[in-house]
C-alpha positions as CSV (number, residue, x, y, z in Angstrom):
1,X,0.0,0.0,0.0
2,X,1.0,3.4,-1.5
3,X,1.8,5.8,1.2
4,X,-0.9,8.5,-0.5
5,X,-3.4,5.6,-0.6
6,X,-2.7,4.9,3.0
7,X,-3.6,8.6,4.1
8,X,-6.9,8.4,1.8
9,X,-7.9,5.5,3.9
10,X,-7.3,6.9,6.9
11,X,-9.2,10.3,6.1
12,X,-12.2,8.4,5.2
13,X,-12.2,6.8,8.4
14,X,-12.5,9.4,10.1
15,X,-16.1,10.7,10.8
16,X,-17.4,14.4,11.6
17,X,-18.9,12.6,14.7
18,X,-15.1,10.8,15.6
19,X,-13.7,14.3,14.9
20,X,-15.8,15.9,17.6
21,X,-15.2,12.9,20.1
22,X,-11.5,13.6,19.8
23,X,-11.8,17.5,20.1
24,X,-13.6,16.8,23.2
25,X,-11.0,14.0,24.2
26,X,-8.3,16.6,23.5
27,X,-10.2,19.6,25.7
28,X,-10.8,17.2,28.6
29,X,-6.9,16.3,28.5
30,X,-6.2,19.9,29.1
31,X,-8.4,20.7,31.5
32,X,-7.3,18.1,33.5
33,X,-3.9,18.8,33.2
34,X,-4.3,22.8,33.0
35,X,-6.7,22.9,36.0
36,X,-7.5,19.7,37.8
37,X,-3.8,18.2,38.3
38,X,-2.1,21.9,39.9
39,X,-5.2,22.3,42.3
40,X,-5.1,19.0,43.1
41,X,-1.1,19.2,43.7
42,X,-1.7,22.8,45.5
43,X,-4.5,21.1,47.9
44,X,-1.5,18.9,48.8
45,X,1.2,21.1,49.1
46,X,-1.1,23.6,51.0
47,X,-0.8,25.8,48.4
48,X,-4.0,28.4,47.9
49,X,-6.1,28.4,45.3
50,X,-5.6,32.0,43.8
51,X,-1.4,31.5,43.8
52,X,-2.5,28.5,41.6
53,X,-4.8,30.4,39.2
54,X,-1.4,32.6,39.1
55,X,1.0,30.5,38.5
56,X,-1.2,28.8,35.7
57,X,-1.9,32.2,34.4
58,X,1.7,33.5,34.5
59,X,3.1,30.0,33.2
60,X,0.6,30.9,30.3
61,X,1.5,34.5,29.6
62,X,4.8,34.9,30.4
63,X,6.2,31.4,30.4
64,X,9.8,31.0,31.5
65,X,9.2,34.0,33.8
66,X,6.6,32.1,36.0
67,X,8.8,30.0,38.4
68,X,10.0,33.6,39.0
69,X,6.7,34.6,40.1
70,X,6.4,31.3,41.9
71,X,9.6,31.9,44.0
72,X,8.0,35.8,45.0
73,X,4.6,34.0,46.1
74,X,7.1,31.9,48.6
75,X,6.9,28.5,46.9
76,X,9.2,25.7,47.2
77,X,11.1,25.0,44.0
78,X,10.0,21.9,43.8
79,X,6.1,22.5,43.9
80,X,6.8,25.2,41.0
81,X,8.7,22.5,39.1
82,X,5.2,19.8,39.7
83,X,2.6,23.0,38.8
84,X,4.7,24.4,35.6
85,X,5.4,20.8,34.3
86,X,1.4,20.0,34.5
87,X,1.1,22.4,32.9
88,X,3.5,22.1,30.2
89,X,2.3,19.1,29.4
90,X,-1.3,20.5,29.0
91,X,0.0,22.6,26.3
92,X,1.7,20.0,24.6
93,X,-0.9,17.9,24.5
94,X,-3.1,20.4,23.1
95,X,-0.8,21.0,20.5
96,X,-0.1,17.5,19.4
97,X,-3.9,16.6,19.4
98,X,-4.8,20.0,17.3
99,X,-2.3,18.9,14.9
100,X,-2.8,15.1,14.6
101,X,-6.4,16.3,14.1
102,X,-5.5,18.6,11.1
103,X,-3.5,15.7,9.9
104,X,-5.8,13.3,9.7
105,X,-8.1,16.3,7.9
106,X,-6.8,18.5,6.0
107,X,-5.9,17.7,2.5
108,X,-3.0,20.3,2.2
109,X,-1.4,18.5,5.2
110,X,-1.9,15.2,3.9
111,X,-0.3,16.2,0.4
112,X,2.4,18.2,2.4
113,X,3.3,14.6,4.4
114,X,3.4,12.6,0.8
115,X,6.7,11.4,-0.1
């Protein structure tokens, strides 16, 4: 099997309705990553909730700044290092799902990945 007849396959097997499953798979992922996982780690680490939202929101905006903020907030290193690495990985995942999702797609990104 061709390579280009090998992406054909695969784009017809994937559905409107499979699309919208994995967009909501993808969102769910980073939530839980962006929101649930630091709150959870800042209940244990006795960390209040508004220095979370912070940190989340400073990882976001200014992102290698943040542990900086986290260190003026008074937080161990290493419960900045658990929080911005969630959180890291909630962007990455988004990232990766957004574009395995145009991949699987998109026909310019198909012919693009074509030998």
């Amino acid at each position: 099997m061709t390579w280009l007849a090998a992406i054909e396959e695969y784009r017809h097997r994937i559905s409107p309705e499979v699309c919208r499953l994995r967009i909501a798979r993808s969102a769910g992922f980073v939530i839980l990553f962006l929101l649930v996982i630091p709150h959870l780690l800042g209940l244990i680490f006795n960390v209040p909730p508004p220095e979370v939202f912070t940190l989340i929101a400073s990882t976001l905006l200014l992102q290698a700044a943040a542990a900086l903020i986290g260190l003026s907030l008074g937080q161990h290193p290493a419960v900045i290092l658990l929080l911005l690495t969630s959180i890291a990985i909630a962007t990455m995942i988004g990232i990766f799902e957004v574009c395995d999702l145009f991949a699987g797609r998109s026909r310019l990104i198909q012919r693009a990945m074509a030998p």
